[in-house]
Backbone as ProteinMPNN parsed JSONL, in Angstrom:
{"seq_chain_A": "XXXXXXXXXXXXXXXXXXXXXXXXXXXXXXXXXXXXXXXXXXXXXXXXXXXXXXXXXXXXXXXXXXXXXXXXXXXXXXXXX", "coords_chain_A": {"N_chain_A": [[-48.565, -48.533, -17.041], [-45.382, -47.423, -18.865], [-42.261, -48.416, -18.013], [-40.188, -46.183, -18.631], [-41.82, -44.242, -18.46], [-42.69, -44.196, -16.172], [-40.44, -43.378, -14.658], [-39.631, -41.249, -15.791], [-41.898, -39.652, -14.985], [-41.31, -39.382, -11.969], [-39.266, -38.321, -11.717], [-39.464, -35.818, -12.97], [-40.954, -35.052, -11.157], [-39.28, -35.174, -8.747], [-37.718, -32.587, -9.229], [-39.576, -30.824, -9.225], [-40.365, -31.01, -6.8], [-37.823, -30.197, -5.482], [-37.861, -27.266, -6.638], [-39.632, -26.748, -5.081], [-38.998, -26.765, -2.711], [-36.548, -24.937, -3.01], [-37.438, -22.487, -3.067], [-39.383, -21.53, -1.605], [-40.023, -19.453, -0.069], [-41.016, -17.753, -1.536], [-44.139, -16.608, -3.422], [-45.657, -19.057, -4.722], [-47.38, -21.333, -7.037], [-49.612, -23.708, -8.293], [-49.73, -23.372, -11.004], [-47.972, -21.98, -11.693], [-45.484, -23.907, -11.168], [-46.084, -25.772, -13.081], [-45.469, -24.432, -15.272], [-43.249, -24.297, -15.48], [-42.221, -27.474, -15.212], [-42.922, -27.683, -17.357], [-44.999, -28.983, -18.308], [-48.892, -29.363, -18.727], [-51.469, -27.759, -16.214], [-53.252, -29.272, -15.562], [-52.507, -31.672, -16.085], [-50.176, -31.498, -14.678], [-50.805, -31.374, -12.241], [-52.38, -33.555, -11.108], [-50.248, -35.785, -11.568], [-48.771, -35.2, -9.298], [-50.184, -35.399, -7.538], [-50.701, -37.741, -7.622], [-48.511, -38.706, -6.858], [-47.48, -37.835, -4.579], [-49.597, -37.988, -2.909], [-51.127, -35.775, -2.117], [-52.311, -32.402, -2.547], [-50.512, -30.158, -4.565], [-50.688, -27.415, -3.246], [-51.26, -27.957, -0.746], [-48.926, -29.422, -0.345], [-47.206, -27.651, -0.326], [-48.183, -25.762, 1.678], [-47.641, -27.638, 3.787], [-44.949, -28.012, 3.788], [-43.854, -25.209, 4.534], [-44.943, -25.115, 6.718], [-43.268, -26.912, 8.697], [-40.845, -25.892, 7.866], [-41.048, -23.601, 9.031], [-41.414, -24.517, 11.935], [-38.963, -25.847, 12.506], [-37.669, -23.749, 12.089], [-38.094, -22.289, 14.142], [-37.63, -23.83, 16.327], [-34.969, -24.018, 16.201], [-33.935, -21.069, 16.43], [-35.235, -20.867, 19.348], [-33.55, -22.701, 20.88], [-31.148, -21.57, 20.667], [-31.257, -19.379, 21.952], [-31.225, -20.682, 24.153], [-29.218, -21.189, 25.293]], "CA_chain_A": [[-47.673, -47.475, -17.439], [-44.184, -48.041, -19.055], [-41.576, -48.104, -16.584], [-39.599, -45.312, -19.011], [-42.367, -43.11, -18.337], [-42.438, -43.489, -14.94], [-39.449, -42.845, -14.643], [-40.068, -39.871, -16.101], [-42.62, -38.556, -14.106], [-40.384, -39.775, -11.078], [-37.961, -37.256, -12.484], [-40.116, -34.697, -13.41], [-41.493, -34.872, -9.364], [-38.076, -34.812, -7.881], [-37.642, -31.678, -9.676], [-40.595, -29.873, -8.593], [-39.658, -31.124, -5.184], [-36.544, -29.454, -5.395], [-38.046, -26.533, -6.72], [-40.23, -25.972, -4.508], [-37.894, -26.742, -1.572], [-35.741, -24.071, -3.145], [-38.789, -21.312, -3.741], [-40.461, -22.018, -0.568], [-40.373, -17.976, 0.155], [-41.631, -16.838, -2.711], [-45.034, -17.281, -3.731], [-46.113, -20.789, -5.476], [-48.687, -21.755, -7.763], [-49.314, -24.984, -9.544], [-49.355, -22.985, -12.959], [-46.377, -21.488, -12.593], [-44.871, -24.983, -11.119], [-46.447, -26.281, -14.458], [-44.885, -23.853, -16.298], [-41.857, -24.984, -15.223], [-41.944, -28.298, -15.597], [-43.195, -28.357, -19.343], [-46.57, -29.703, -18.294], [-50.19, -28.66, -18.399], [-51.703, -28.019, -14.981], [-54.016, -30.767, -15.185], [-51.527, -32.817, -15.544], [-49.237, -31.766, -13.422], [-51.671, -31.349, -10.83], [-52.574, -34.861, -11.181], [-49.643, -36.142, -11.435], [-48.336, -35.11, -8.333], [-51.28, -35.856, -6.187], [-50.576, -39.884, -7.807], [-46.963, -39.41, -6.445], [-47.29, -37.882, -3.229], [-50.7, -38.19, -2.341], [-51.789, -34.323, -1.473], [-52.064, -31.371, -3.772], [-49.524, -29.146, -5.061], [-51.086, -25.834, -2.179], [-51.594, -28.934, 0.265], [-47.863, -30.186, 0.039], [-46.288, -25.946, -0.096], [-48.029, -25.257, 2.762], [-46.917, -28.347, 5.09], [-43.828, -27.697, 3.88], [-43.886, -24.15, 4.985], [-44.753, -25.554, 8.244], [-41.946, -27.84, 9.05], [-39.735, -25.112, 7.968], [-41.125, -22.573, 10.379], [-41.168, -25.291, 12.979], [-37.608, -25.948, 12.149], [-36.327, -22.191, 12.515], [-38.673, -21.563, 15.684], [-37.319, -24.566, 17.411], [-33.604, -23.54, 16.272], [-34.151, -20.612, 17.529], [-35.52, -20.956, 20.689], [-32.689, -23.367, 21.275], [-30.095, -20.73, 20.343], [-31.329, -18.009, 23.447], [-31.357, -21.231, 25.73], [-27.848, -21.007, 25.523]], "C_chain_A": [[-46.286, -48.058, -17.668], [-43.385, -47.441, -17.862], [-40.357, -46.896, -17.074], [-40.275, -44.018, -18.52], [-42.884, -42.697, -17.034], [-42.013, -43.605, -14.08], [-39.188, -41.083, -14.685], [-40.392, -38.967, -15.27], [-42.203, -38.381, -12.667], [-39.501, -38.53, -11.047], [-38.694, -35.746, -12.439], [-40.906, -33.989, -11.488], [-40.442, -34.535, -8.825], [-37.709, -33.393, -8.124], [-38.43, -30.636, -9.577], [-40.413, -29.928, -7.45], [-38.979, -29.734, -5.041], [-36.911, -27.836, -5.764], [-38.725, -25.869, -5.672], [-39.421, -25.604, -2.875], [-36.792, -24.994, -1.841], [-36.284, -22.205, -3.451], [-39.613, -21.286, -2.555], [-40.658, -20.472, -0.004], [-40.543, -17.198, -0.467], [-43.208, -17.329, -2.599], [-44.942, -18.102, -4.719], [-47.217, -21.083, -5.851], [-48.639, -23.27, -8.574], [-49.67, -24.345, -10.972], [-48.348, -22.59, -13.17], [-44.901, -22.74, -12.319], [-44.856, -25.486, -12.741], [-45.541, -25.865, -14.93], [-43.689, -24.058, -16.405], [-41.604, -26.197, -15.296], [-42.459, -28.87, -16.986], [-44.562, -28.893, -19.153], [-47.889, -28.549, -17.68], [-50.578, -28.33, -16.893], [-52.198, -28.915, -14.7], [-53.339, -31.614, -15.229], [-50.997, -32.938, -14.762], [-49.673, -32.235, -11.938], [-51.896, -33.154, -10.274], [-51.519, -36.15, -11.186], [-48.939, -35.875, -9.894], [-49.093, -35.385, -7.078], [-50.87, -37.439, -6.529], [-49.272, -39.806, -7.203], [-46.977, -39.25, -4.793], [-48.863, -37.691, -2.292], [-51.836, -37.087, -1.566], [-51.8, -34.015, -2.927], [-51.266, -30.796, -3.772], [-49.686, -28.12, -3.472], [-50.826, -26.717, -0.77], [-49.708, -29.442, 0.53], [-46.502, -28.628, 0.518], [-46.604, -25.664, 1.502], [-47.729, -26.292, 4.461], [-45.593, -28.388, 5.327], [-43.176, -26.275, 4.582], [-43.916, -24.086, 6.391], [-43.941, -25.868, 9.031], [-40.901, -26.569, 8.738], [-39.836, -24.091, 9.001], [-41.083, -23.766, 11.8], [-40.065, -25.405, 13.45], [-36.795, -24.702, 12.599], [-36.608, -22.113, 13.76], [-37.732, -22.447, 16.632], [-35.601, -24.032, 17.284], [-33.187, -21.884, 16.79], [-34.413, -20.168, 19.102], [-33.945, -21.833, 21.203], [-31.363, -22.476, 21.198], [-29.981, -19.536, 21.466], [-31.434, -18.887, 24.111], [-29.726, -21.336, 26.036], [-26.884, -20.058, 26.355]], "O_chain_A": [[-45.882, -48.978, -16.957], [-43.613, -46.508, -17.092], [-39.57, -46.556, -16.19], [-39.673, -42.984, -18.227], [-43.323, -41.604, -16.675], [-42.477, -43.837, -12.963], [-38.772, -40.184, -13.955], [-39.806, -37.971, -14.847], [-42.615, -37.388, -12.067], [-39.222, -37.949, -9.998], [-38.285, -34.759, -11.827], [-41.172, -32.889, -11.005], [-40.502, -33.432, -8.282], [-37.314, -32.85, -7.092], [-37.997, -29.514, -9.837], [-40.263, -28.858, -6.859], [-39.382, -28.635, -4.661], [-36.207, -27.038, -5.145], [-38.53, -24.697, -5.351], [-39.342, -24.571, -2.21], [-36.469, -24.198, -0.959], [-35.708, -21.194, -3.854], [-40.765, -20.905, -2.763], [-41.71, -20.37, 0.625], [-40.338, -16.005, -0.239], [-43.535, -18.253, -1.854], [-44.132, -17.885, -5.62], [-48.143, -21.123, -5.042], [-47.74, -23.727, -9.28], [-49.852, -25.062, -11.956], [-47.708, -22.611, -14.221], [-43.796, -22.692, -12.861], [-43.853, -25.56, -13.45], [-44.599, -26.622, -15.163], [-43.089, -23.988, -17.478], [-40.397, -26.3, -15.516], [-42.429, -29.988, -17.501], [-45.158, -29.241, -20.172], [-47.965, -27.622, -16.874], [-49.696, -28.8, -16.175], [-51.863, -29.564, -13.709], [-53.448, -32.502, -14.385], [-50.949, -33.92, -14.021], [-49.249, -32.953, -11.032], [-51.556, -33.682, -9.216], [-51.861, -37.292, -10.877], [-48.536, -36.96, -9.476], [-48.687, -35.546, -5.927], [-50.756, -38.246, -5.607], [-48.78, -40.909, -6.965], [-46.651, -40.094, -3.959], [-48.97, -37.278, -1.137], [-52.821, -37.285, -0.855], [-51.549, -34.651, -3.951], [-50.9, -30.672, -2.603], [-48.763, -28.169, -2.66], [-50.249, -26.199, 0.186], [-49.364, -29.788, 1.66], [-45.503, -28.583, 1.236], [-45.764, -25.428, 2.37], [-47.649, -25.931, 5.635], [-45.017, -28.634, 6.387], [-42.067, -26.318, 5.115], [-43.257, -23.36, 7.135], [-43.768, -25.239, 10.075], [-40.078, -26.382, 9.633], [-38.902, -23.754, 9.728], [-40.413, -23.324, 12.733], [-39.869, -25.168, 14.642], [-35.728, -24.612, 13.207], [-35.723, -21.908, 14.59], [-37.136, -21.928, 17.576], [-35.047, -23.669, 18.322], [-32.188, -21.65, 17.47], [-33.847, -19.309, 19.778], [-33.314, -21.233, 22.074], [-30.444, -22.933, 21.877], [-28.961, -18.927, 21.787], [-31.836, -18.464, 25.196], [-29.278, -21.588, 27.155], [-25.664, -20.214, 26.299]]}, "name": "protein", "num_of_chains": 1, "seq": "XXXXXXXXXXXXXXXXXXXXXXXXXXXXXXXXXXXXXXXXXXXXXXXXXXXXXXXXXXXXXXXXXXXXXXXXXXXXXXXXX"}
């Protein structure tokens, strides 16, 4: 692969990242990710499992995790006060 193009898809990942980071309480689909980043699903799909090594549903909902982990524990830490 040229190193322009992936670059690219480098780019095109950070950006779904970020999206989804920023969407994480809405519902999330990899078609409407797609749809947002200009690419098919099969691609995208595929592309993002080669970058970060899960699926699209597989990477929302560990993220979903860590964020509830994140509030619960800031929480709890906030009434030990």
């Amino acid at each position: 692969m040229k190193e322009e193009t992936t670059y690219g898809h480098q780019e095109l990942i950070n950006q779904a990242i970020d999206y989804i980071h920023t969407h994480l309480h809405q519902t999330l689909s990899s078609e409407m990710l797609a749809m947002e980043m200009n690419m098919s699903v099969y691609h995208f799909h595929r592309l993002f499992k080669s970058y970060l090594q899960e699926t699209i549903s597989a990477y929302i909902t560990r993220q979903r995790m860590e964020r509830a982990v994140t509030v619960s524990y800031t929480h709890l830490r906030a009434h030990e006060t």
